[in-house]
C-alpha positions as CSV (number, residue, x, y, z in Angstrom):
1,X,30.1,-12.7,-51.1
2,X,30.8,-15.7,-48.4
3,X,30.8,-13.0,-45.6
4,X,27.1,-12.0,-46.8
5,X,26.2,-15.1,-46.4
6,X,27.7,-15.6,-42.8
7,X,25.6,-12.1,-41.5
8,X,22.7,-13.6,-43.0
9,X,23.3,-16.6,-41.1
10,X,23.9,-15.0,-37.8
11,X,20.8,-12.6,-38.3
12,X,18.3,-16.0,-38.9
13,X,19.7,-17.8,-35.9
14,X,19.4,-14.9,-33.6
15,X,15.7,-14.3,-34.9
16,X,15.5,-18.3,-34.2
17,X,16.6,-17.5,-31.0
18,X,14.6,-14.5,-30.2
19,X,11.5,-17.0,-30.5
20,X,13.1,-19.6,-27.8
21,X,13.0,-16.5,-24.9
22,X,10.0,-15.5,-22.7
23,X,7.8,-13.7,-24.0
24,X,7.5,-12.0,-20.4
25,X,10.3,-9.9,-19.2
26,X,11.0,-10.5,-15.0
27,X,13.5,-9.9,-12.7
28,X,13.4,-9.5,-8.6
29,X,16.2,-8.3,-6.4
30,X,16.3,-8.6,-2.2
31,X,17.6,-7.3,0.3
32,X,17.4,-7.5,4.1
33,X,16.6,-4.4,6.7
34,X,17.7,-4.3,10.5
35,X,14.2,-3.2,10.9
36,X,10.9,-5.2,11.5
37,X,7.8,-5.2,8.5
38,X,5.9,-2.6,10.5
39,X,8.3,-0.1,10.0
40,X,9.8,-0.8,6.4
41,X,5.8,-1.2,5.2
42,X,4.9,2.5,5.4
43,X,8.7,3.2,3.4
44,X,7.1,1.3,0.2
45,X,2.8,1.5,1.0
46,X,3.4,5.6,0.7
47,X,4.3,7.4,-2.6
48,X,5.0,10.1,-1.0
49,X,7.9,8.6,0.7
50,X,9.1,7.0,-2.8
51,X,11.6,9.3,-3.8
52,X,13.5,9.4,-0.4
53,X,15.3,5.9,-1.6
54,X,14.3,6.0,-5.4
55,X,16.9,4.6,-7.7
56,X,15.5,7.1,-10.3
57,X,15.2,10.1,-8.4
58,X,18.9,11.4,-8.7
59,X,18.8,10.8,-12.6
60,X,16.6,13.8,-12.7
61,X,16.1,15.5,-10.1
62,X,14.1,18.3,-12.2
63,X,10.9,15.4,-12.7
64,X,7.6,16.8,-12.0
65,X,5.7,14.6,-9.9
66,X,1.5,14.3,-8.9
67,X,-0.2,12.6,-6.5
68,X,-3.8,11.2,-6.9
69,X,-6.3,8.8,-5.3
70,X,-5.7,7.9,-1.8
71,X,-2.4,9.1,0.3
72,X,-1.5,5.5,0.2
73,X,-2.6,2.2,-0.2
74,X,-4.7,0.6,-2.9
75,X,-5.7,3.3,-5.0
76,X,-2.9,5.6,-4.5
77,X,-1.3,6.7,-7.7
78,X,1.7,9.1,-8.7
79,X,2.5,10.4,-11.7
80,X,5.9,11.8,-12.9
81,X,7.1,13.7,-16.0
82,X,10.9,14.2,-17.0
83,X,12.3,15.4,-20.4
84,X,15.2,13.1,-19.5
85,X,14.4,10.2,-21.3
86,X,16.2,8.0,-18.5
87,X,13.1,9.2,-16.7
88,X,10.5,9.9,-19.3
89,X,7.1,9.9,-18.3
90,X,4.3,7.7,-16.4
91,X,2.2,6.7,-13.8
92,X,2.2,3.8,-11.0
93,X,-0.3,2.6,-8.9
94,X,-1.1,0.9,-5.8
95,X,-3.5,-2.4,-6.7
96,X,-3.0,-4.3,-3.2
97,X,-2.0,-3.5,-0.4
98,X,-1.6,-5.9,2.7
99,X,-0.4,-4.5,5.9
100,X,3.6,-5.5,6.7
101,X,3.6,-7.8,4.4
102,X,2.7,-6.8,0.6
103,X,2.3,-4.2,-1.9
104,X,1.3,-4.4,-5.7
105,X,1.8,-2.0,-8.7
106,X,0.7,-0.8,-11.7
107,X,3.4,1.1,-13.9
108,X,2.5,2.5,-16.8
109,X,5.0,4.1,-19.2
110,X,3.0,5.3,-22.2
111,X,4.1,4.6,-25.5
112,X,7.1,2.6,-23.6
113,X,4.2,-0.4,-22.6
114,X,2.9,-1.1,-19.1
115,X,4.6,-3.3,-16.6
116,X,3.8,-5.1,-12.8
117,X,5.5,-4.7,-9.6
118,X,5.2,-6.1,-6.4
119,X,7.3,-5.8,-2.5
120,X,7.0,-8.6,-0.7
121,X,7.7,-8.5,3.4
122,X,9.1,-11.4,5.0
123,X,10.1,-11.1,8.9
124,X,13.6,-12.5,9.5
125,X,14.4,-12.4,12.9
126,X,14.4,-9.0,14.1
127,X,14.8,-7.4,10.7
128,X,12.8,-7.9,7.5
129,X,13.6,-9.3,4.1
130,X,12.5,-7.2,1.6
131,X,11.8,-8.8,-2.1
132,X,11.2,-6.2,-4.9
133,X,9.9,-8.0,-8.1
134,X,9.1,-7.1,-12.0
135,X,7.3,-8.3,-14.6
136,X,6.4,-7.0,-17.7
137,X,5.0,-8.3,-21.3
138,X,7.1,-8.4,-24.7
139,X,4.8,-9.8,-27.0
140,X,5.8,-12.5,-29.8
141,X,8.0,-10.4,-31.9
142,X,11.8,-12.1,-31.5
143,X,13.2,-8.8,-31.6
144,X,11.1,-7.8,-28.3
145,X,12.1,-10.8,-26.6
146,X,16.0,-10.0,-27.1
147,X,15.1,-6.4,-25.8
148,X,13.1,-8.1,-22.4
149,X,16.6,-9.6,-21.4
150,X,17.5,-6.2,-21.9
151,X,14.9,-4.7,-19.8
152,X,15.5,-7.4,-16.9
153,X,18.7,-6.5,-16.8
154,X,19.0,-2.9,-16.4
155,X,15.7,-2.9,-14.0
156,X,17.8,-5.7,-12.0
157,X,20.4,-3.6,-11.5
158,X,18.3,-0.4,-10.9
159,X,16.2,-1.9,-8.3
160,X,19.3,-3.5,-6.7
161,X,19.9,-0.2,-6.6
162,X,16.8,1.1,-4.9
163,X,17.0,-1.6,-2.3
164,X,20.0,-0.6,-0.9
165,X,19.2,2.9,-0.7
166,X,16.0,1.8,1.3
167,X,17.4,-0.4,3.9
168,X,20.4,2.6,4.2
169,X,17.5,5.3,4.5
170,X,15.0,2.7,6.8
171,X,17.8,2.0,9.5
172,X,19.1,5.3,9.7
173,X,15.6,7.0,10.1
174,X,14.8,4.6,12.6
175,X,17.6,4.7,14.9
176,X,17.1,9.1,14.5
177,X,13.8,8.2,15.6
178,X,12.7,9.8,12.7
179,X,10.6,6.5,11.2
180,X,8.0,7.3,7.7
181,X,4.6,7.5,9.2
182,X,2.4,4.1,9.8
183,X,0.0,3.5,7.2
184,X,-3.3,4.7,7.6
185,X,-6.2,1.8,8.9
186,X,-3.7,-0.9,8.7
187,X,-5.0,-2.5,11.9
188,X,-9.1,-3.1,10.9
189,X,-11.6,-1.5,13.7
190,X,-13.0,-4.5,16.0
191,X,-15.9,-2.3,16.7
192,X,-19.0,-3.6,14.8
193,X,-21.0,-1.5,12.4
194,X,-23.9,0.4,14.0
195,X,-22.4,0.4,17.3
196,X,-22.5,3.5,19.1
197,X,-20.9,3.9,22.6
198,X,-22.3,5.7,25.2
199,X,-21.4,8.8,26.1
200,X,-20.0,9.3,29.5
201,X,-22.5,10.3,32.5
202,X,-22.2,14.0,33.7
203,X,-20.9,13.2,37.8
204,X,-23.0,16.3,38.4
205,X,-26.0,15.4,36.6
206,X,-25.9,12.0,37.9
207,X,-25.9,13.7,41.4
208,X,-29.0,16.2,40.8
209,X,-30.9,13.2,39.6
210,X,-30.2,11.1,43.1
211,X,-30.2,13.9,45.6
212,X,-33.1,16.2,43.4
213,X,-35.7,17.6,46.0
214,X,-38.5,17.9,43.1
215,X,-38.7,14.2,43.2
216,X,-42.7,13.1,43.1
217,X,-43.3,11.0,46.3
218,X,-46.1,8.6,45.7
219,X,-49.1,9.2,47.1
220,X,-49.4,7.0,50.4
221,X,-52.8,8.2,51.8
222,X,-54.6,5.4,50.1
223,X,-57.0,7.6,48.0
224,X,-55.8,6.3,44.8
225,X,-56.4,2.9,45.3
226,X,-59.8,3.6,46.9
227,X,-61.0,5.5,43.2
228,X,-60.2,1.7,41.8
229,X,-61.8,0.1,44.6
230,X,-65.1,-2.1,42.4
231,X,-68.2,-1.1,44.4
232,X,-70.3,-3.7,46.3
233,X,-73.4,-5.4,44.8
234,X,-75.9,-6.1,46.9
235,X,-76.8,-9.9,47.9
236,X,-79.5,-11.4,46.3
């Protein structure tokens, strides 16, 4: 009966230690790209160019995926579904987005809980450090905590992952000259609201105006100003 006693043991101290962990599952991986923010930014602000360095993508590549909202940026969302349960199902979302230099997620996996991502830019020298961080909450429950280590872990090693494929897939696109598209209104318009140019002058136009033989010439004769001349009055 001593061994009984021993598991039970074990099992209280683990719970014990279950309630000493964060109750906040993170992790965050980095890697540097030959390649300067401007052109990595589009590579993570796009979900559209997602998959072509996804760590998940090869697991199945059979997942349906959606696009909603904008084409990227905050507000973009996509949506995949995968009966692999590697893969599952959910949606992520664009909730910042600051040219060349950060971009913030939403994930949301269901019944599997939500979570928060975020890329972070950093130039470094000619290339770009590129820091791709995870957060998600566990709740109070001992057991959840053991299973965020868990969860850090294996995204850690996924993202690690996902890193690498990007800076591989960034520099070689970029030396093809085959770069992801720039994002859409990343540089704000200077021009101020309710301005409206000009429109450019007609060269002929301009000339029939100047050299125009219908021109009135005013009347020189005097007559006019004599109809405004004030009569005389006569002298007292």
């Amino acid at each position: 009966m001593r061994w009984i006693l021993y598991i039970l043991i074990f099992l209280a101290l683990l719970v014990l230690a279950g309630f000493l962990f964060p109750r906040v599952a993170t992790t965050e991986r980095s890697v540097y790209i030959a390649e300067p923010p401007e052109v990595v930014f589009p590579y993570l602000n796009n979900f559209r160019n997602f998959n072509k360095w996804s760590p998940w993508y090869q697991v199945d590549p059979e997942t349906q995926y959606s696009y909603e909202g904008f084409s990227e940026g905050n507000g973009a969302v996509m949506k995949w579904t995968s009966d692999n349960p590697s893969v599952g199902k959910g949606s992520q979302t664009i909730t910042a987005s600051e040219p060349y230099s950060r971009v913030a997620t939403d994930l949301d996996f269901g019944d599997q809980g939500t979570a928060k991502a975020e890329f972070a830019l950093q130039p470094q020298g000619s290339g770009t450090n590129v820091t791709w961080s995870f957060s998600s909450e566990m709740g109070s429950s001992p057991i959840a905590r053991w299973m965020g280590l868990m969860v850090s872990k294996m995204v850690g090693k996924s993202y690690q992952e996902g890193l690498q494929k990007l800076k591989s897939v960034v520099e070689a696109e970029s030396a093809s000259g085959n770069e992801a598209a720039p994002p859409v209104n990343a540089t704000p318009s200077t021009e101020e609201p309710g301005t409206i140019e000009p429109e450019e002058i007609d060269p002929g136009m301009e000339n029939q105006i100047i050299e125009g033989d219908d021109l009135e010439v005013p009347d020189t004769d005097g007559d006019a100003l004599e109809e405004f001349q004030p009569e005389e009055q006569p002298q007292p």
